[in-house]
VOGU-3710 file (C-alpha; in Angstrom, 3 decimals, decimal comma):
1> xxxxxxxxxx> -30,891/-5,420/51,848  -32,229/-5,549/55,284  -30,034/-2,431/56,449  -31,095/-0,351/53,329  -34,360/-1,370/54,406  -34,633/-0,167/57,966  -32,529/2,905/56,862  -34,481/4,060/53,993  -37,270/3,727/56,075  -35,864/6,163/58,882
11> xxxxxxxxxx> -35,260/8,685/55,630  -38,302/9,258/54,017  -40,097/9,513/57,553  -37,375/12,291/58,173  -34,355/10,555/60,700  -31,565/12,293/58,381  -29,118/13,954/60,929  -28,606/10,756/63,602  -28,630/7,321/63,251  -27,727/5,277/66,282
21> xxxxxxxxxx> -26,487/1,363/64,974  -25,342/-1,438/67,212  -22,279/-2,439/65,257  -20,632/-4,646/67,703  -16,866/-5,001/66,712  -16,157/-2,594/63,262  -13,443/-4,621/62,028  -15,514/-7,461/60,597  -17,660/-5,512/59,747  -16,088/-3,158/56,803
31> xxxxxxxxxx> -18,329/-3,824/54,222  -21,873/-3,230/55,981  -20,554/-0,094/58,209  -19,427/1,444/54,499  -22,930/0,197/52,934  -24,535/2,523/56,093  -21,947/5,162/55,803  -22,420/5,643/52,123  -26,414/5,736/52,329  -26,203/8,214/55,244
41> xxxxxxxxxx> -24,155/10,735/52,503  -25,894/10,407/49,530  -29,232/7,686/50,029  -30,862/8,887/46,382  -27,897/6,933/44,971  -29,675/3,663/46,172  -32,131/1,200/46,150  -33,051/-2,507/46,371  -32,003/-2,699/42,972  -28,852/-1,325/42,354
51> xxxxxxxxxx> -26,647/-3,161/45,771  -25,092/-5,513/43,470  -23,746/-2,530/41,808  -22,702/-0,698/44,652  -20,943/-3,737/46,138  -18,829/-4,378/42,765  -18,047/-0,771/42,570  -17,061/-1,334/46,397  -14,904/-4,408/45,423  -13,343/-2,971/42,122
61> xxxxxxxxxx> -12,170/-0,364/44,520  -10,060/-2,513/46,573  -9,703/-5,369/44,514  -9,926/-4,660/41,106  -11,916/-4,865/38,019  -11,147/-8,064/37,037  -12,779/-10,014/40,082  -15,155/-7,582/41,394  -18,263/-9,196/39,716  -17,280/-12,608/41,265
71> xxxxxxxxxx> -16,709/-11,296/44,493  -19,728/-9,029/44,771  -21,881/-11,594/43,612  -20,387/-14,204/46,350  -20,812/-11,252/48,901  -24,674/-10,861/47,921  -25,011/-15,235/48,448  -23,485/-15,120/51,355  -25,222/-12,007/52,747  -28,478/-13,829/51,540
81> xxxxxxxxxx> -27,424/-17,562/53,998  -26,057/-15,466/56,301  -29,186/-13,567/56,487  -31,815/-16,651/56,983  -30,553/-17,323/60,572  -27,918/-16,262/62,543  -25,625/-18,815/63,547  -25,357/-18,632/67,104  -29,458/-19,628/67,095  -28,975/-22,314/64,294
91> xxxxxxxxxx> -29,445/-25,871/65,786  -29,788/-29,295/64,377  -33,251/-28,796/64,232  -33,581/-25,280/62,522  -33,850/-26,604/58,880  -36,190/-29,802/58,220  -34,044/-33,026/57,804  -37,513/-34,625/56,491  -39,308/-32,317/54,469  -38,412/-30,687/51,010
101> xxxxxxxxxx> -34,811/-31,827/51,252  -34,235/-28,411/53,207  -31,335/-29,328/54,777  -29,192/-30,908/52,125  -30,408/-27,643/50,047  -28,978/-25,552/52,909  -25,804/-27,334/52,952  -25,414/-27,891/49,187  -25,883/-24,286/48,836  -23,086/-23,266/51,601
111> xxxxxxxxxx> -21,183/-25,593/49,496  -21,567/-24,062/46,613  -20,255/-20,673/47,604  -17,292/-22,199/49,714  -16,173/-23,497/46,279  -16,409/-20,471/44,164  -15,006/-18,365/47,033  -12,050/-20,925/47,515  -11,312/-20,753/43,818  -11,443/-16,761/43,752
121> xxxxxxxxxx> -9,362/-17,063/46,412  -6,256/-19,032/44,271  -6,925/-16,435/41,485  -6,811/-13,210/42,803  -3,251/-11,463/43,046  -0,785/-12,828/46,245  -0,936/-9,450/47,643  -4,564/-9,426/47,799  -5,321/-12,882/49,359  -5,211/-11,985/52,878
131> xxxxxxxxxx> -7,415/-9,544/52,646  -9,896/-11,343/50,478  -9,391/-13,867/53,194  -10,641/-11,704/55,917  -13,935/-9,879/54,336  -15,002/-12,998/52,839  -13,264/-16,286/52,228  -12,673/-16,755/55,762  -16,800/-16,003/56,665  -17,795/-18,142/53,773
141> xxxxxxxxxx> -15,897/-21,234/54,563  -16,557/-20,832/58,363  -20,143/-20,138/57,605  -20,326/-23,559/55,446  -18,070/-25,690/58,086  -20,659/-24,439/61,011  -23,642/-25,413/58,720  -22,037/-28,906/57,905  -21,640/-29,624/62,059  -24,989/-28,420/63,179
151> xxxxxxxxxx> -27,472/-29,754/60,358  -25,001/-32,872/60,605  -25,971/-33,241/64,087  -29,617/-33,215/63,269  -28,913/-35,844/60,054  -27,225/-37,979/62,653  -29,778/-37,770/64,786  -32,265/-38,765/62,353  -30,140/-41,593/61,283  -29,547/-43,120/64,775
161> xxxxxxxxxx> -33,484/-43,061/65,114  -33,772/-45,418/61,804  -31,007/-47,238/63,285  -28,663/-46,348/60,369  -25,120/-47,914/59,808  -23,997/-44,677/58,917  -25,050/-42,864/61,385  -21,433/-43,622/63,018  -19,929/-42,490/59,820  -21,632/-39,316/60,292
171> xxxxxxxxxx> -20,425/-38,906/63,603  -17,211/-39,108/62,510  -17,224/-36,629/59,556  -18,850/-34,429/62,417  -16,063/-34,426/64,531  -13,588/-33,879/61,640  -15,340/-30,733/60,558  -15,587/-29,564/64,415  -11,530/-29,646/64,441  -11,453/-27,906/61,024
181> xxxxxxxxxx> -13,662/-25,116/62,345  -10,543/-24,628/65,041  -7,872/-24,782/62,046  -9,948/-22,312/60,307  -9,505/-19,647/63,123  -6,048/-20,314/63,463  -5,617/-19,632/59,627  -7,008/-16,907/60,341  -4,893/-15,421/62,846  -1,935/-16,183/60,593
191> xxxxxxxxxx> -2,841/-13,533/57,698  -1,411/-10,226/57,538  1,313/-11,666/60,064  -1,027/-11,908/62,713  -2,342/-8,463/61,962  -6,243/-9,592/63,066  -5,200/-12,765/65,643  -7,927/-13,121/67,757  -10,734/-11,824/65,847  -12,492/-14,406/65,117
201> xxxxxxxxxx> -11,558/-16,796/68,327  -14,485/-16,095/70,422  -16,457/-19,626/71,215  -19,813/-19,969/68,565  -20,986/-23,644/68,999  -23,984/-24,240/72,506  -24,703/-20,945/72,454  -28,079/-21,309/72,215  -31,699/-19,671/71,405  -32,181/-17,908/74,622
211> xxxxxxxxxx> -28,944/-16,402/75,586  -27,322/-13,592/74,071  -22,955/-14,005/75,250  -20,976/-17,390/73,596  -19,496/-19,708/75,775  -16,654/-19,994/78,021  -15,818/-22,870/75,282  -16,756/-24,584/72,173  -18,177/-27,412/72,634  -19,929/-30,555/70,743
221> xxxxxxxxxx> -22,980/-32,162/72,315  -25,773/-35,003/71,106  -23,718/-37,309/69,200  -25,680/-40,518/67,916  -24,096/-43,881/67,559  -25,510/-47,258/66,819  -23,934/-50,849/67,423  -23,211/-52,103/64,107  -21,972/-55,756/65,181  -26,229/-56,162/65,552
231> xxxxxxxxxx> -28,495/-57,146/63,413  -32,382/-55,156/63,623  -35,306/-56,655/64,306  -35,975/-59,838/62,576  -39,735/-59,111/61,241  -38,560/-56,277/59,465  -34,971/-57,470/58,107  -31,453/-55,195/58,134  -32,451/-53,037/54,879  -34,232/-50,074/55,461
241> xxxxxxxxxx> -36,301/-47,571/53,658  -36,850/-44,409/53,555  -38,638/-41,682/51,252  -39,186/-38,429/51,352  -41,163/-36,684/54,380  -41,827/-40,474/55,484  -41,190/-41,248/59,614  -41,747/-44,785/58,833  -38,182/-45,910/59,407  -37,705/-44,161/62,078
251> xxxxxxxxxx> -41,185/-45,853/63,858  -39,690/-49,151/62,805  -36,661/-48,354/64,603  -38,793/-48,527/67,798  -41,019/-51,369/67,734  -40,386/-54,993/67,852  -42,305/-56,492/65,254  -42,542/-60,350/64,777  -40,461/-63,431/65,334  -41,461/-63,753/61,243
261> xxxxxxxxxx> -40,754/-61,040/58,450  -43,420/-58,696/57,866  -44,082/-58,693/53,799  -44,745/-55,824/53,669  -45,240/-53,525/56,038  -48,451/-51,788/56,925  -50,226/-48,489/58,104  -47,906/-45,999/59,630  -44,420/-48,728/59,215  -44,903/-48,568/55,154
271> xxxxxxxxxx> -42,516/-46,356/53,479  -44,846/-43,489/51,759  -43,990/-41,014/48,968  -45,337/-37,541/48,818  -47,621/-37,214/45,520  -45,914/-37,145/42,109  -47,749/-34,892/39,527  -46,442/-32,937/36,414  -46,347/-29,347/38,370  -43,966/-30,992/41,218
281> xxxxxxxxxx> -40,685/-32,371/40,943  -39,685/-34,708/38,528  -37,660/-37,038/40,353  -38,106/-38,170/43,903  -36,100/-40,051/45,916  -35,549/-43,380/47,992  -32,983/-44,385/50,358  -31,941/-48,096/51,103  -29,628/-48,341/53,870  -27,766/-51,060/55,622
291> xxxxxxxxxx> -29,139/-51,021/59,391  -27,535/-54,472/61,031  -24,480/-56,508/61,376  -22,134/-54,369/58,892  -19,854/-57,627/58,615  -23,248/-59,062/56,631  -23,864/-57,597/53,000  -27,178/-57,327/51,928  -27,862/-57,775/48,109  -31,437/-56,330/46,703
301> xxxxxxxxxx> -33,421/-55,723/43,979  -36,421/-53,462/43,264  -39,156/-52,987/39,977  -42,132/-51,215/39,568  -46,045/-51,658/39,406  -46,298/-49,625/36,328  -44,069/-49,448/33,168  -44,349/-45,593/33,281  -42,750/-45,736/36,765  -39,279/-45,472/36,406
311> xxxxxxxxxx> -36,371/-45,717/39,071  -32,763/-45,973/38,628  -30,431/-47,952/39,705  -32,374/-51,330/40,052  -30,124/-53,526/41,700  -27,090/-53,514/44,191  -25,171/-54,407/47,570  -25,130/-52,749/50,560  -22,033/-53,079/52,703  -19,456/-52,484/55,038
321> xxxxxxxxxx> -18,372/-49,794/52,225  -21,210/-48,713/50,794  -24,265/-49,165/53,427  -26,366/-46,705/51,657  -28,000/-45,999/48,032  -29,746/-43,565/46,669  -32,760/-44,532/44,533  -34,130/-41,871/41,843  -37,910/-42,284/41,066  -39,516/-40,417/37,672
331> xxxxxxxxxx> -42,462/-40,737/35,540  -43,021/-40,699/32,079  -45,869/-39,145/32,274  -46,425/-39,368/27,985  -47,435/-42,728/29,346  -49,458/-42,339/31,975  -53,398/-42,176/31,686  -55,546/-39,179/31,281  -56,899/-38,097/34,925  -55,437/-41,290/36,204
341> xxxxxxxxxx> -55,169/-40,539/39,863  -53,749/-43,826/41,969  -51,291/-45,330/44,225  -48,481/-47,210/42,019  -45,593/-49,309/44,140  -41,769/-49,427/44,075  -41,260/-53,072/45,354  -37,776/-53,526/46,891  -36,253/-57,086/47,397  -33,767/-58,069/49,511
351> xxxxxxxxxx> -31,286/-61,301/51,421  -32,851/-63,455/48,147  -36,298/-62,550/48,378  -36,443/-63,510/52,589  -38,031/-59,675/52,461  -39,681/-57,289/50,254  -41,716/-54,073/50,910  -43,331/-51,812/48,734  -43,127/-48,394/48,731  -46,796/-46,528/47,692
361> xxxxxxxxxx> -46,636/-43,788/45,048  -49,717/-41,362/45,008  -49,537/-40,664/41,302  -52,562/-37,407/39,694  -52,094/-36,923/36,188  -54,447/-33,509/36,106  -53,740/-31,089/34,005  -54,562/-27,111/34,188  -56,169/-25,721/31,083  -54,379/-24,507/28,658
371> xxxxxxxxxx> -55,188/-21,083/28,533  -54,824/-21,231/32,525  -51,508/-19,029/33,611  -50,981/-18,910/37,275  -49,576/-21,576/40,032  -51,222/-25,061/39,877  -51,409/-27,054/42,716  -49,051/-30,112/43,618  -48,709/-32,311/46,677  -51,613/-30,032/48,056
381> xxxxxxxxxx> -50,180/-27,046/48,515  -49,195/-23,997/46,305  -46,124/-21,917/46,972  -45,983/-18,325/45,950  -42,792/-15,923/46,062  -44,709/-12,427/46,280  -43,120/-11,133/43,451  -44,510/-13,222/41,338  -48,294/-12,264/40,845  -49,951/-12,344/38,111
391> xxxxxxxxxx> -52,214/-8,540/38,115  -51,471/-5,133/39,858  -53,524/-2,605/40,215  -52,316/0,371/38,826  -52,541/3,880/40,089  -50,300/6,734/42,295  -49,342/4,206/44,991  -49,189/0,516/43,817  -46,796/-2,810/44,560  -43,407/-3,218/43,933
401> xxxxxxxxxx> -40,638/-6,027/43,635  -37,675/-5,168/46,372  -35,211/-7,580/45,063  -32,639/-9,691/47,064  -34,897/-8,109/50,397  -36,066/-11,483/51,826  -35,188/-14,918/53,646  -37,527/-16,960/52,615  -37,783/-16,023/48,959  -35,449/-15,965/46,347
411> xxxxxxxxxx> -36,714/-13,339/44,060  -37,204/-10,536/46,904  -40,359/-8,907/48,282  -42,910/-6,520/47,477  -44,383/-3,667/49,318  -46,185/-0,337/48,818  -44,095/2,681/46,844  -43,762/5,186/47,029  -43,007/5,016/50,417  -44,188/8,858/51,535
421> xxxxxxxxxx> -46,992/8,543/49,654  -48,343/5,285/50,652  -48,342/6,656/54,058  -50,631/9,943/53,278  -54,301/8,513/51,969  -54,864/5,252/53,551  -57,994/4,807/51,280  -55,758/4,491/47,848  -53,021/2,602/49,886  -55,315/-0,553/50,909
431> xxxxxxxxxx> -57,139/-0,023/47,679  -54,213/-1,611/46,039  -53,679/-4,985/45,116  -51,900/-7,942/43,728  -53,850/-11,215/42,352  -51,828/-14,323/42,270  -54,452/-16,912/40,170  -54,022/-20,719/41,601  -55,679/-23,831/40,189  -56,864/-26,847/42,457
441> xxxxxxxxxx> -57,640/-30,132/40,923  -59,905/-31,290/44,043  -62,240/-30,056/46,822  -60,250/-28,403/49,859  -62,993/-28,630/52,988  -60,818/-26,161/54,814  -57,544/-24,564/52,621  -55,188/-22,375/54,815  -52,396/-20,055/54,135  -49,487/-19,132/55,347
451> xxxxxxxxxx> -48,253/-16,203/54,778  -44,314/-14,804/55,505  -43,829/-11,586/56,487  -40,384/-9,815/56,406  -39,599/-8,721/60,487  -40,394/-5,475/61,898  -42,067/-3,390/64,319  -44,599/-0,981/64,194  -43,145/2,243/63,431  -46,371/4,293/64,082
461> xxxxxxxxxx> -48,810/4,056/66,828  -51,710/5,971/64,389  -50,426/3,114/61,166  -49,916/-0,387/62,782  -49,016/-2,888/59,962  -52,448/-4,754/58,060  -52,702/-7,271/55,740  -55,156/-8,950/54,159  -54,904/-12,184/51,868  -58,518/-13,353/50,907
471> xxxxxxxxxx> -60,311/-15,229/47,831  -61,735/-13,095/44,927  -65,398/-13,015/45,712  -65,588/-13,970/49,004  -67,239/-12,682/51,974  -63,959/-11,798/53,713  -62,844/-9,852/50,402  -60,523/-7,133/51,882  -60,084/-8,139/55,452  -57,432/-6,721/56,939
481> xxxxxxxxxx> -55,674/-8,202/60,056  -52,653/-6,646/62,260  -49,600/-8,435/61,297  -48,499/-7,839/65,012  -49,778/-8,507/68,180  -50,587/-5,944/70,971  -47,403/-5,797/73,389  -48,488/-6,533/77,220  -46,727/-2,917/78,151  -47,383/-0,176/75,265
491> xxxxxxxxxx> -44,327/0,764/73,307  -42,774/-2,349/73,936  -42,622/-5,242/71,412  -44,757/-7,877/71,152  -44,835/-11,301/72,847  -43,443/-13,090/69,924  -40,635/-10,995/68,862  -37,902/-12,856/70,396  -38,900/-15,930/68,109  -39,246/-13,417/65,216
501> xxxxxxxxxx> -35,618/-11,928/65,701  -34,685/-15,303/65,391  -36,595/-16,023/61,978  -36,241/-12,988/60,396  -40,088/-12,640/59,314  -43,415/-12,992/60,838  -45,468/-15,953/60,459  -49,202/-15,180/59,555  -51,915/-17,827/58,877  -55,010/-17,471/57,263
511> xxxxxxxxxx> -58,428/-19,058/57,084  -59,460/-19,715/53,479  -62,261/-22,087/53,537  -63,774/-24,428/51,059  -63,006/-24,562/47,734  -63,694/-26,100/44,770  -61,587/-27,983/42,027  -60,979/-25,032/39,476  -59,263/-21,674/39,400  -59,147/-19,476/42,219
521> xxxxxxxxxx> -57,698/-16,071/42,626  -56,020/-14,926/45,866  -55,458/-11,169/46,594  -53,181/-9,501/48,909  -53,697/-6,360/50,110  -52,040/-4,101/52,927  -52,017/-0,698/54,852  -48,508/0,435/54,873  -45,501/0,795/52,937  -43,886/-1,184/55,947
531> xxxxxxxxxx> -45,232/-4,657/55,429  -43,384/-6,864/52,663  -44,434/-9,859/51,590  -41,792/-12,316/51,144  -44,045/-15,747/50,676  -47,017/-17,335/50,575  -47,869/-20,811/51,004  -51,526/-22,085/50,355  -52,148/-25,767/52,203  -55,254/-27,197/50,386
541> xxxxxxxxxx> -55,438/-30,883/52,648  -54,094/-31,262/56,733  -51,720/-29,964/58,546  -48,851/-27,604/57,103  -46,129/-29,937/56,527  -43,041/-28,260/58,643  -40,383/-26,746/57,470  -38,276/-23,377/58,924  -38,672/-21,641/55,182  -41,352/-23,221/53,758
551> xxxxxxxxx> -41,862/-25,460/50,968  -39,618/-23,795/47,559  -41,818/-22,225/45,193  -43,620/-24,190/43,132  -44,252/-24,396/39,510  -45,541/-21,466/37,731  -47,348/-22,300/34,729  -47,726/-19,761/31,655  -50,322/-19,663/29,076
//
């Protein structure tokens, strides 16, 4: 998508004869040099639309019928990871081992496609497989083993800081998956009878943010281990808690609290939820993990506050075996109050009720009204995918969805089109508009957005890219910003591009204001047929919670 992008772009603004590409080595690269070559002879046969098509036609060709759809469709997924970050520049701290389960959804969704590739793969004719192999088994399950070491290093990491037993066990499967990386190239060099050895044997792990060649030699750095024959600090007993977001178990990893046990913990050391509501998801989740002597099971217990509170399971052991367990935490919210807007309590029990802590539950039971359609807010903060607004304006140029063009968003983009003429009357091109209506249940003293950006540089020194995102009636109604910086040398690019190359969009925040509980309408607005909105997320209390794609979208509600 990104390719038909740039190219399209270089077509209507009349670069049809030349078109220089960095393509690095061609033979991995089959499938995206064909893509280019194939738009270059005939571009009115595409758009955003119609890739999957062209990619099962593509497949069917060499392939087959009777797999093509399977294949494209894991070629499109893959093209779509693939596309978030490159890998070279993904470390353990590119996706968010804290916040919005990112990381496990990376990983589970790497996993996901390295199954349904590997089971193409057993499928598909014998004469066929190496092949298959090459263009996109091979990528797929190399792609997913890479994912599993790096955001494994940052889960270890995290897990050494809360002074997890398992964080050994994680080490371990790290290493494992390291060596498989290394069988994985020498599979490949075996297809074809050695046809392609070598391809794919150039070093990939270090390589870093800031340099641009692969090392002399893979390597694996930043292991974590802890000494499981020892028990953790007395005051706070060998179970540990953690929930979602929460850096409390990782603070009581560093403190020594009290020659007595501390029932329960307080302030910053108490395991906090994020808010549970009906617009944000249904179940969250708790971890109890063993964190001392390994040789010394711990048996616990937990219950709620509230009979509406529900969690699952409600009893267990952690061990030598089994030092961790996953707690799943619902409401039945049939149950719960009108407007009831508290803090309920999971209390855990453990070693025969020696310990207990509590973990605090911000629960809102607010609804929107019922002939409300739009994006309500949950866990203060709203997250929009820019296709999905709610009005257009209508007219000669107006918005449209570019699906499958975006990184952080899973339903595409929108921009200006038609392209040419979005580009001739600059009056009717930022006199177009999308609404997206939101709903707040409390006063925001000072809401912020954030707004994602799909990368690229000004084309046109007399058109450099606006936007504008601002509240229906407000004073700053229309007011339209450059989405890049000036560069410190004109014609060059901007200060922040490296970072940007690295992202794949540009990061853009914006002053809302104060707002009251109620519906609100955003509107986004831009200058050119060149900026595409892939996201936006509007942060109603504090800071912006961090994450590398932002928060998932949230629930859209219809009337």
């Amino acid at each position: 998508p990104k390719v038909f992008k740039e190219l399209s772009q270089a077509h209507e603004r009349g670069a049809d004869r030349i078109w220089v590409m960095n393509v690095g080595d061609i033979k991995p690269m089959e499938i995206p040099l064909s893509f280019s070559m194939d738009i270059a002879w005939n571009i009115s046969n595409f758009d955003f639309d119609k890739i999957p098509r062209y990619l099962e036609a593509l497949v069917a060709r060499d392939f087959g019928e009777e797999y093509a759809g399977e294949i494209a469709g894991a070629l499109l997924r893959h093209s779509h990871l693939v596309g978030m970050r490159k890998f070279e520049i993904t470390t353990p701290d590119t996706y968010s081992i804290l916040n919005y389960h990112e990381a496990e959804r990376i990983l589970l969704e790497w996993k996901t496609l390295a199954d349904k590739v590997l089971e193409i793969q057993e499928k598909i004719p014998e004469n066929l497989r190496d092949a298959l192999y090459h263009v996109l088994t091979y990528p797929v399950l190399a792609g997913y083993n890479y994912h599993l070491i790096v955001i494994g290093q940052g889960r270890n990491y995290q897990s050494a800081v809360e002074r997890r037993n398992s964080a050994n066990s994680l080490a371990r499967e790290i290493l494992e998956a390291f060596e498989e990386d290394y069988d994985l190239v020498l599979q490949y060099d075996k297809i074809a009878d050695g046809k392609w050895a070598g391809m794919m044997s150039t070093s990939k792990f270090d390589t870093g943010v800031e340099k641009w060649h692969p090392p002399s030699r893979d390597v694996l750095t930043n292991l974590s281990y802890v000494q499981q024959r020892q028990d953790f600090d007395y005051g706070f007993g060998n179970l540990g808690i953690y929930t979602e977001g929460s850096r409390s178990a990782a603070m009581q990893g560093r403190i020594c609290a009290s020659i007595d046990p501390v029932n329960p913990t307080k302030g910053s050391y108490s395991p906090k939820m994020p808010l549970m509501d009906p617009y944000g998801s249904q179940t969250r989740h708790i971890d109890l993990f063993h964190r001392g002597d390994y040789r010394k099971d711990i048996q616990w217990s937990c219950d709620t506050s509230d009979p509406w509170l529900k969690v699952s399971p409600t009893s267990g052991t952690l061990s030598k075996d089994q030092s961790e367990q996953r707690l799943n935490v619902s409401i039945d919210w049939s149950q719960v109050p009108k407007d009831f807007e508290n803090t309920t309590n999971v209390r855990v029990e453990w070693d025969l009720g020696s310990y207990f802590d509590l973990v605090n539950i911000p629960v809102r039971n607010k609804k929107v009204p019922k002939d409300f359609a739009g994006f309500p807010e949950t866990s203060n903060y709203i997250s929009i995918e820019g296709p999905h607004f709610q009005r257009s304006s209508q007219g000669n140029v107006s918005f449209k969805q570019l699906e499958y063009l975006g990184t952080r968003s899973e339903s595409g983009s929108i921009a200006l089109r038609p392209y040419t003429a979005a580009r001739k009357s600059s009056n009717v091109t930022q006199a177009a508009w999308v609404d997206y209506d939101i709903y707040i249940f409390n006063s925001s003293s000072q809401a912020n957005a954030t707004i994602f950006i799909n990368s690229g540089l000004d084309t046109d020194p007399d058109l450099p890219m606006k936007y504008s995102l601002s509240l229906a009636g407000s004073s700053k109604y229309a007011d339209f910003k450059r989405v890049l910086s000036d560069p410190e040398v004109p014609g060059d690019t901007p200060k922040d591009w490296r970072a940007t190359v690295a992202d794949h969009v540009w990061v853009r925040n914006v002053t809302i204001g104060k707002l009251s509980p109620g519906k609100h309408t955003l509107r986004w607005q831009v200058n050119s047929p060149e900026v595409y909105l892939e996201k936006i997320v509007f942060w109603l209390q504090g800071e912006p919670t961090q994450s590398y794609l932002g928060p998932p979208e949230t629930q859209r509600v219809e009337e």
